[in-house]
C-alpha positions as CSV (number, residue, x, y, z in Angstrom):
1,X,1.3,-1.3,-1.6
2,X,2.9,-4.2,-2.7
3,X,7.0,-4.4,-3.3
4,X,7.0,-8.0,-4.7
5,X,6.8,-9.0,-8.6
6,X,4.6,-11.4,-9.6
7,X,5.2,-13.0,-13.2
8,X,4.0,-15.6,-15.4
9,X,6.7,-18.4,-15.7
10,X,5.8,-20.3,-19.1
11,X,8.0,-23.6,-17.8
12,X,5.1,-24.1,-14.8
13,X,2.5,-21.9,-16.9
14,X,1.4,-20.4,-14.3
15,X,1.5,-16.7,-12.3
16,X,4.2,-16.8,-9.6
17,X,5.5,-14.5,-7.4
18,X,9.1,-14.1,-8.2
19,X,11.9,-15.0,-5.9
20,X,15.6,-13.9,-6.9
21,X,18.3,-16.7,-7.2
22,X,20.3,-13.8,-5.4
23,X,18.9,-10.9,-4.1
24,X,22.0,-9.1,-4.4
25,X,22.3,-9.2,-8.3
26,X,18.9,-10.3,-10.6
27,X,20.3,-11.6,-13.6
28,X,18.1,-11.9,-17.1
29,X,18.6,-12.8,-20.4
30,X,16.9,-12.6,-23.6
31,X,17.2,-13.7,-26.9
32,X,18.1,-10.6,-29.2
33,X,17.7,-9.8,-33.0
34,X,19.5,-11.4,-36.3
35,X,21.2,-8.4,-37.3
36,X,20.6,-8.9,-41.4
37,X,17.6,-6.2,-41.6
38,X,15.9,-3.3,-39.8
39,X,13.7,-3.8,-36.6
40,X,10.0,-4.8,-37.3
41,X,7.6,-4.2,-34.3
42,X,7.7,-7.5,-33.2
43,X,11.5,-7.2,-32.2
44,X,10.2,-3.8,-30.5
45,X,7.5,-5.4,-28.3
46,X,10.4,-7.9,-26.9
47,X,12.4,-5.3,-26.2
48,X,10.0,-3.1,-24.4
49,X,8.2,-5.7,-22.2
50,X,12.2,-6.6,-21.2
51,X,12.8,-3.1,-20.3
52,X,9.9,-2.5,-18.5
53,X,10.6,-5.6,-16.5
54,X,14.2,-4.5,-15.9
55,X,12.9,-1.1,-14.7
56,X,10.7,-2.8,-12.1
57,X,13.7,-5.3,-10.8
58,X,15.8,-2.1,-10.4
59,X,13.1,-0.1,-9.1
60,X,13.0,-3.6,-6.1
61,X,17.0,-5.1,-5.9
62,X,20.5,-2.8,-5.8
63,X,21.5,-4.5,-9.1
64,X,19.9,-6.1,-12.0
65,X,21.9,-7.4,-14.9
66,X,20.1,-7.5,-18.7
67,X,21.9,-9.8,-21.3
68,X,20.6,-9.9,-24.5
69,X,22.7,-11.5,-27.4
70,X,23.2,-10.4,-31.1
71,X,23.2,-13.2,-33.7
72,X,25.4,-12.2,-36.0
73,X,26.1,-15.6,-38.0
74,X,23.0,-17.3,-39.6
75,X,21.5,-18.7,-42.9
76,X,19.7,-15.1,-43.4
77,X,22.8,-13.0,-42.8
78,X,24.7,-15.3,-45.5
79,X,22.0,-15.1,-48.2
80,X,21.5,-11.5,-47.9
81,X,25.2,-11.3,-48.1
82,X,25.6,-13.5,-51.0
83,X,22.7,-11.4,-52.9
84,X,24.0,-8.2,-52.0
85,X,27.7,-9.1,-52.2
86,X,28.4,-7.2,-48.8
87,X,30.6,-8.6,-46.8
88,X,29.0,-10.0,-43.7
89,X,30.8,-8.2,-41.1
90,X,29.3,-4.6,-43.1
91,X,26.2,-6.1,-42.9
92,X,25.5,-6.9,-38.9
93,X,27.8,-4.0,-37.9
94,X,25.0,-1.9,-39.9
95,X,22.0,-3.5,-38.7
96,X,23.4,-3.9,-34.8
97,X,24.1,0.2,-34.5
98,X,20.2,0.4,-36.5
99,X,18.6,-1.5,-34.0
100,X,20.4,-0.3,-30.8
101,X,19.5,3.2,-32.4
102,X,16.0,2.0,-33.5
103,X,15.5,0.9,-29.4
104,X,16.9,3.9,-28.3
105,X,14.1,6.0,-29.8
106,X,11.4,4.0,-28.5
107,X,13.1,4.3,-25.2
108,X,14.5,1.4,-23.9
109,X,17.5,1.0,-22.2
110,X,20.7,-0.9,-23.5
111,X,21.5,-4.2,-22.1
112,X,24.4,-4.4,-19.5
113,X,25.7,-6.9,-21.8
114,X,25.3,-7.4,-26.0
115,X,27.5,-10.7,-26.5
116,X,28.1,-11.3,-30.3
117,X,27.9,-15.1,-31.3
118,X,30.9,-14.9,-33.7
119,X,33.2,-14.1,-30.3
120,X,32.3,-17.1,-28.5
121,X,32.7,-20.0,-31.7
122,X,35.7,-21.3,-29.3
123,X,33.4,-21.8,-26.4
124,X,30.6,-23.4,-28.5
125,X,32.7,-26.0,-29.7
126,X,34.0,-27.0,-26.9
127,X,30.5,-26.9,-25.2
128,X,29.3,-29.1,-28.1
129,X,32.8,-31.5,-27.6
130,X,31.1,-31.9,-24.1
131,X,27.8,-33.2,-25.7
132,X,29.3,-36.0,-27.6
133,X,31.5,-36.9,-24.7
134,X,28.5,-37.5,-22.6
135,X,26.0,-39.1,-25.4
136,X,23.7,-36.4,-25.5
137,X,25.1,-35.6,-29.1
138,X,26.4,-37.6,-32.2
139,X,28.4,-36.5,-35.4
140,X,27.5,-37.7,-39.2
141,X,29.1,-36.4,-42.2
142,X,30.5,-33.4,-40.6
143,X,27.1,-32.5,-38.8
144,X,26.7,-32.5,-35.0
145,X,23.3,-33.5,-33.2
146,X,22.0,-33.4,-30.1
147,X,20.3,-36.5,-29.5
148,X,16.9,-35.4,-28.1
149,X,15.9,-38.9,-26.5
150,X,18.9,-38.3,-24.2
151,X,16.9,-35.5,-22.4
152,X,14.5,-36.7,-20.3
153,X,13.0,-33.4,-19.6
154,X,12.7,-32.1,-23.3
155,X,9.4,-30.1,-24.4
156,X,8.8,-29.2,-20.7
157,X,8.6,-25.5,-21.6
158,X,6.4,-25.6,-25.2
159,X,4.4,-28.7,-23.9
160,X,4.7,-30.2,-27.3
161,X,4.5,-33.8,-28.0
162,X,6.7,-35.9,-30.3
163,X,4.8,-35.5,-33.4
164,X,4.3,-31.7,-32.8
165,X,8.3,-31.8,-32.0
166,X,9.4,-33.0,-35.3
167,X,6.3,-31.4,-37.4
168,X,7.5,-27.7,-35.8
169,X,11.6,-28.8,-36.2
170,X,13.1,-25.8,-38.5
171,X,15.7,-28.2,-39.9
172,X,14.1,-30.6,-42.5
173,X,14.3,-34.6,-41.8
174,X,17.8,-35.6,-42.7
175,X,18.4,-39.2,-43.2
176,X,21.5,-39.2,-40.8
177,X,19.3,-38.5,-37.8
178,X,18.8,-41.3,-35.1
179,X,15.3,-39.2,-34.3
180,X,13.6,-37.4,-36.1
181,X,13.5,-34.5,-33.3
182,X,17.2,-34.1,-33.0
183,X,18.5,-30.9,-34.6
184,X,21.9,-29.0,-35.7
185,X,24.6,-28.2,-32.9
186,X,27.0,-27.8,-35.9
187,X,27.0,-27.8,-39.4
188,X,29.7,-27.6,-42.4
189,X,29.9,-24.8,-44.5
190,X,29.2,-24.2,-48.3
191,X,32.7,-22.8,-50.1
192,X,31.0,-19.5,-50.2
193,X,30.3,-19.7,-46.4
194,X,31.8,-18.1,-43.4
195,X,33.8,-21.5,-41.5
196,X,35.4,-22.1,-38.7
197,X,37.8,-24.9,-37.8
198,X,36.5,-27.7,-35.3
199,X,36.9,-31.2,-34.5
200,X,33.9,-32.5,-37.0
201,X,35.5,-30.3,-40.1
202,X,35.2,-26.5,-41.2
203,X,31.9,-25.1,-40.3
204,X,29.7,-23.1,-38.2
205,X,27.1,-23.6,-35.2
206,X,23.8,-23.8,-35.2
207,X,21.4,-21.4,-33.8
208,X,19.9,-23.1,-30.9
209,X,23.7,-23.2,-29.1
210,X,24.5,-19.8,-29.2
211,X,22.3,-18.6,-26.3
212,X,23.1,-21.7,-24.3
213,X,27.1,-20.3,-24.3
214,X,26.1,-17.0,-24.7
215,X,24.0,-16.6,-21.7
216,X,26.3,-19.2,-19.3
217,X,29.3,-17.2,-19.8
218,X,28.0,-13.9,-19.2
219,X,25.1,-14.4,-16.7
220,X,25.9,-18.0,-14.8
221,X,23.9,-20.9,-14.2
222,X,21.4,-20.5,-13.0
223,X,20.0,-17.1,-13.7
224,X,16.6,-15.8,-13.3
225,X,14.7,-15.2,-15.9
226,X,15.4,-16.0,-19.8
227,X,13.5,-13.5,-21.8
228,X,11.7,-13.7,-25.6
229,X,8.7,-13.9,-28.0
230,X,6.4,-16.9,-27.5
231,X,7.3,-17.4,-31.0
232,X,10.9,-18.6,-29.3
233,X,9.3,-21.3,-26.9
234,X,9.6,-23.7,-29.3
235,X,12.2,-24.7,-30.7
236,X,14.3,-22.6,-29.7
237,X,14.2,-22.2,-26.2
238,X,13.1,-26.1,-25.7
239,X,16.4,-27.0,-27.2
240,X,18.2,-24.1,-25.4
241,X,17.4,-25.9,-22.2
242,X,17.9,-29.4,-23.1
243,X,21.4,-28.4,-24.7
244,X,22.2,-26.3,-21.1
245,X,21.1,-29.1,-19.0
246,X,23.0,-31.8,-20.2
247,X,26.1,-29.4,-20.6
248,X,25.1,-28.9,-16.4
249,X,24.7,-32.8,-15.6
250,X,22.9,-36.1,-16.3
251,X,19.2,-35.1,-16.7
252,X,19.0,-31.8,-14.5
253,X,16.1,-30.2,-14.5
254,X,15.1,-27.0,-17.1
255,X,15.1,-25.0,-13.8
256,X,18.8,-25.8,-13.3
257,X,19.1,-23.4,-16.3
258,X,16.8,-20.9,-15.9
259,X,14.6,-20.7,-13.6
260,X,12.2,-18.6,-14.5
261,X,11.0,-18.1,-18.4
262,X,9.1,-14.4,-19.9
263,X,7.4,-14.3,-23.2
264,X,5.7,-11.9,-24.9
265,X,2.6,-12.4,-27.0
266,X,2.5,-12.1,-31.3
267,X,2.2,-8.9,-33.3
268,X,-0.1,-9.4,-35.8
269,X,-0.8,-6.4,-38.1
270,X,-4.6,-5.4,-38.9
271,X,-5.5,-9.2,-37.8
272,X,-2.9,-11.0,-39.9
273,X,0.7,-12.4,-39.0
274,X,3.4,-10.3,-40.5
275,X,5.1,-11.6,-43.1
276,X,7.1,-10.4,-46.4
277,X,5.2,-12.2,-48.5
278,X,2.0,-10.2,-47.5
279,X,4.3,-7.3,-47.2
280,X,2.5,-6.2,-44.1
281,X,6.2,-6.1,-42.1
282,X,6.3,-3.1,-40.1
283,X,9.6,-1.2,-39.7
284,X,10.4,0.3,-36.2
285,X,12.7,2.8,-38.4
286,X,9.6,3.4,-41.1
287,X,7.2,4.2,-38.2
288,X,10.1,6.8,-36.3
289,X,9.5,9.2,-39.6
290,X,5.7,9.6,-38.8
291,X,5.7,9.3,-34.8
292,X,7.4,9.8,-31.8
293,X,9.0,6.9,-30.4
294,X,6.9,7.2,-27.2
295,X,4.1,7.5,-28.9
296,X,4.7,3.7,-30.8
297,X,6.2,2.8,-26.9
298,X,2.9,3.6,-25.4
299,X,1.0,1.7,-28.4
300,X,3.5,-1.3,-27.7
301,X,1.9,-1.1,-23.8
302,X,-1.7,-0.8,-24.7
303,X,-1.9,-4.2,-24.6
304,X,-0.7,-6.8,-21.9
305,X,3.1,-8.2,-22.6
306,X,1.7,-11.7,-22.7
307,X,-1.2,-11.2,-25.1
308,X,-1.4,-10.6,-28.7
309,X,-1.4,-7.3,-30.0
310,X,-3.1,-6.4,-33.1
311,X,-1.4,-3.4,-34.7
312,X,-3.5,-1.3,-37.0
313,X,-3.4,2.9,-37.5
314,X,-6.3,3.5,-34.8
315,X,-3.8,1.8,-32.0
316,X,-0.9,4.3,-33.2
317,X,-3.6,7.2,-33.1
318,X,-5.2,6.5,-29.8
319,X,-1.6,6.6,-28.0
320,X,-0.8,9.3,-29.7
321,X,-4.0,11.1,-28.2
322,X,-3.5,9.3,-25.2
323,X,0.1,11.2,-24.6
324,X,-1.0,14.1,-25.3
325,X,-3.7,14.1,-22.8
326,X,-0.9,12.8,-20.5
327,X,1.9,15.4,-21.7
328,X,-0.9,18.1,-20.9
329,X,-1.5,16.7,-17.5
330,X,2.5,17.2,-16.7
331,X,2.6,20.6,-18.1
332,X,-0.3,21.5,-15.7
333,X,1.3,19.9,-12.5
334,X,4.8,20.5,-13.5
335,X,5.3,23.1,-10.3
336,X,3.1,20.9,-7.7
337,X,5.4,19.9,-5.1
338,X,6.2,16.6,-3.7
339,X,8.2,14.9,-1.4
340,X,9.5,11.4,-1.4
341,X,7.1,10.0,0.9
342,X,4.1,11.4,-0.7
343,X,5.5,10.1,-3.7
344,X,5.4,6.3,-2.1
345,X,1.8,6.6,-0.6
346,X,0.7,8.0,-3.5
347,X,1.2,5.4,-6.1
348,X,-0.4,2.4,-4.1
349,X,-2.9,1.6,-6.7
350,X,-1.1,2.0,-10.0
351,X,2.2,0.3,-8.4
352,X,-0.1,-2.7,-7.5
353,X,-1.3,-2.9,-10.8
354,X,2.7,-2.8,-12.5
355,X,3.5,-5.4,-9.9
356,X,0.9,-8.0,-10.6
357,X,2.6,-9.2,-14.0
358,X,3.6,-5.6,-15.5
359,X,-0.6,-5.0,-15.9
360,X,0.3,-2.2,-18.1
361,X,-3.3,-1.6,-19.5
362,X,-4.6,-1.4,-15.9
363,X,-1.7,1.0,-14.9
364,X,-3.0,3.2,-17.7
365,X,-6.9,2.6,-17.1
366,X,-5.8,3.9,-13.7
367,X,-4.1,6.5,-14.6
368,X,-6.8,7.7,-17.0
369,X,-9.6,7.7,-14.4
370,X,-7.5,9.9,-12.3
371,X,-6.7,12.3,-15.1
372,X,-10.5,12.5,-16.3
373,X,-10.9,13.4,-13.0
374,X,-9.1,16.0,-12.9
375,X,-10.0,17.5,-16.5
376,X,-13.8,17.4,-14.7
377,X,-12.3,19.8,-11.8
378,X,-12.9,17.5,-9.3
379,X,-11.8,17.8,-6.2
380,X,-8.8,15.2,-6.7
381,X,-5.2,15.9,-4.9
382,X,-2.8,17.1,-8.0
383,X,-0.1,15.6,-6.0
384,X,-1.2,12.0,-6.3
385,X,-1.8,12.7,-10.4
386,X,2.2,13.8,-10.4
387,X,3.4,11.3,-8.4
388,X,1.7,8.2,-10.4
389,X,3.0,10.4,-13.6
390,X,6.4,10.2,-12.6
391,X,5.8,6.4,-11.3
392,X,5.0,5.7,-15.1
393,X,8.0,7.9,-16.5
394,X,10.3,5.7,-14.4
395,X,9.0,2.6,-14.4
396,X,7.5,2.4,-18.3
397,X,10.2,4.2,-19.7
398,X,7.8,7.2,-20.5
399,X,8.8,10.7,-20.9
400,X,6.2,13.2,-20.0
401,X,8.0,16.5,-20.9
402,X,7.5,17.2,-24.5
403,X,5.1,17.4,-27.2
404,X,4.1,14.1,-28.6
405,X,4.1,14.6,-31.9
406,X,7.7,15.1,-31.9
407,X,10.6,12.6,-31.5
408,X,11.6,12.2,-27.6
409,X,14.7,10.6,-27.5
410,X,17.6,11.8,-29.9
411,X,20.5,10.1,-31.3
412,X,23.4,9.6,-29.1
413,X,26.1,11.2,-31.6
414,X,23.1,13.7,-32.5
415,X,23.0,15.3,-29.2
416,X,26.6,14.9,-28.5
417,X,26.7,17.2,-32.0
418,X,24.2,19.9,-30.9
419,X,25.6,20.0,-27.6
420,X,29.1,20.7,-29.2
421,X,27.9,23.2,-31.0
422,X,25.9,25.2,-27.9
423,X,28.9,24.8,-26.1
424,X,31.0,26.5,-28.6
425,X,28.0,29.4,-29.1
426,X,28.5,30.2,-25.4
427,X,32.2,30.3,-26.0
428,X,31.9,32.9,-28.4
429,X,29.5,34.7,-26.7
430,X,31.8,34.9,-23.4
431,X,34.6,36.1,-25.6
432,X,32.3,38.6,-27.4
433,X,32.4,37.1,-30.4
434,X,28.5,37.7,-31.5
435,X,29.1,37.2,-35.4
436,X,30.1,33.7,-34.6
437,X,27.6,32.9,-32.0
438,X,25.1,34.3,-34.6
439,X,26.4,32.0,-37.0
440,X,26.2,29.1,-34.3
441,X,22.5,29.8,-33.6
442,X,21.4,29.7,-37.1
443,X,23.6,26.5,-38.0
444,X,21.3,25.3,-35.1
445,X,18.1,26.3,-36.5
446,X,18.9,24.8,-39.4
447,X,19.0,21.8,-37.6
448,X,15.8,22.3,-35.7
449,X,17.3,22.9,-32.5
450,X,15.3,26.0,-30.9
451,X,17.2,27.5,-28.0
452,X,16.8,29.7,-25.0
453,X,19.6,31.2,-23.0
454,X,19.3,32.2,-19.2
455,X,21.5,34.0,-17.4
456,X,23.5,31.1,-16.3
457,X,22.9,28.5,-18.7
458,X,21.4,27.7,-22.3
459,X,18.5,25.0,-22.5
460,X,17.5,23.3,-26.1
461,X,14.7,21.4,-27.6
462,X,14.5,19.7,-31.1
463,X,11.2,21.6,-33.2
464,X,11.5,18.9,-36.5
């Protein structure tokens, strides 16, 4: 059984078996949401390919630590602000508890870290003072560019070339550019704009620098692995290394940065690329009112992180049907004993499978031919189909323990509530007071909390 990851790096394109900048403490960062709107599936399938691949480096190394940043300034937080007339702040404070709700549902685990962009404006400006002290940058007419002919190494990580640079550049040609590829550090600010003060006038940063501060001050240089969709790789992440680089020394390497990079394939939606104009956008939040969040968790792992993923209604239905053959298969080996070693030997294959690039439709082809073995009564060791169950539960963040077609994970202030309330019920039942514990049980009916009480405790479970 193998105990070493192997992962595709994009920067050398190739499958690599990964070796830790510091064994002691894997660090990782990825590029997290625009907080302006709900969660589509797209932001979901980031998010679970990065937990999954946290869960494995913690399953491996005493400490793993996950970054991933909030943007929380940015051209599509101000319109909607400006259209709404919602103050900004209302608006990401809103959509950052959504999404970290949203994620929670569906499973995955918060980051160590969640920097905001808005609390490190003093650090980007002086990391983009740097860039003009050492050429790499220029100012014109209150806007700050990084120069991208001072890089030698830029567009090692999309592979582009020039004319595919400029032609895929977000920010139109301006006639202040030197080159046509250089883009936005900073920019001023319209009067109806959020601005901060800087050296080049009032404004704001550009996208692209955020992550370069964001993930430097939090994680170090160099971490280990810099997370996101492929959508990212350019131009994003090309200039996110270029920037970081030249902030590091004279032409250092993109390695020098990060030194390993993860992306996850598209989401397209019944073979075409989401999008509002279609109106084919599918809301993680939308989908949580019709499914269980490990059902649309194991629908997110049909399909290998790195390729695309078409999502239609018969992917939601087969892992629906898929976890509750897998739910039934824990409920029938839920008293089979095991001990920690038997656990280990046990999960050879399907651990293999995980570690050669988080395989996640092998794990489950796996894990299927073992349980189909099982529904044909062969003569199969039950011990082997619990201890790859609980490998899975562990490692792909999927619960096993209760009906499918019911929400798994509950709100944090949700259970805190329910749990409140059982704990007052017992109260009142210890001091005799069976009117009010009455009253408690029904509140918590009402709420669709069924409970059962045994002599020395009281164990709950949400029915709707």
């Amino acid at each position: 059984m193998k105990n070493e990851l192997k992962i595709f790096d994009s920067l050398s394109n190739k499958k690599t078996n990964f070796i830790p900048f510091d064994k002691q403490n894997i660090r990782i960062y990825a590029c997290g949401p625009t907080v302006y709107d709900f969660a589509h599936i797209g932001n979901a399938r980031m998010a679970v390919a990065c937990d999954v691949l946290v869960r494995v480096l913690r399953s491996i190394y005493p400490k793993v630590t996950y970054v991933s940043n909030i943007t929380d300034i940015d051209d599509k937080i101000i319109k909607k602000s400006l259209e709404t007339g919602t103050p900004i702040k209302k608006i990401t404070q809103k959509f950052h508890k959504i999404y970290n709700e949203d994620m929670e549902m569906i499973g995955v685990e918060h980051p160590n870290v969640q920097p905001k962009a808005t609390n490190y404006i003093k650090e980007m400006i002086n990391a983009i003072t740097k860039l003009i002290d050492t050429n790499n940058a220029y100012c014109v007419d209150g806007h700050v560019l990084f120069h991208v002919p001072s890089y030698k190494y830029y567009g090692s990580l999309s592979k582009r070339s020039i004319e595919e640079q400029i032609a895929g550049n977000r920010i139109d040609v301006a006639p202040f550019k030197k080159s046509n590829a250089d883009f936005v550090l900073w920019k001023p600010s319209k009067s109806d704009e959020p601005s901060w003060d800087s050296p080049w006038g009032k404004g704001r940063p550009g996208w692209h620098i955020e992550c370069s501060v964001m993930s430097e001050k939090t994680l170090s240089l160099p971490f280990d692995i810099h997370c996101g969709g492929a959508d990212l790789r350019f131009p994003h992440h090309d200039n996110e290394i270029a920037q970081s680089c030249c902030l590091i020394g004279k032409n250092m390497r993109p390695e020098n940065f990060s030194r390993y990079w993860f992306h996850n394939g598209f989401v397209q939606v019944s073979g075409e690329k989401m999008s509002k104009s279609i109106g084919n956008i599918k809301l993680i939040n939308t989908l949580l009112k019709n499914k269980s969040g490990q059902c649309i968790r194991l629908a997110l792992l049909s399909s290998h992180y790195r390729q695309p993923l078409n999502w239609t209604d018969s992917v939601l239905e087969q892992a629906e049907k898929n976890l509750e053959r897998l739910n039934r298969i824990a409920k029938e080996t839920e008293n089979v004993k095991i001990t920690n070693e038997e656990k280990t030997s046990f999960c050879c294959e399907i651990k293999d499978a995980l570690m050669d690039d988080l395989n996640t439709p092998n794990v489950f082809g796996i894990l299927f031919k073992m349980t189909k073995q099982l529904s044909e009564k062969k003569k199969l060791d039950q011990k082997k189909i619990k201890s790859n169950l609980q490998f899975i539960k562990n490692n792909l963040g999927l619960s096993l323990e209760i009906n499918s077609k019911k929400k798994f994970f509950i709100k944090t202030e949700e259970k805190k509530f329910i749990e409140d309330l059982i704990k007052e019920r017992n109260n009142a039942r210890i001091e005799k007071n069976f009117e009010k514990a009455d009253k408690l049980r029904k509140k918590l009916e009402i709420l669709g909390v069924e409970i059962s009480d045994t002599k020395n405790d009281t164990s709950w479970k949400k029915t709707k």
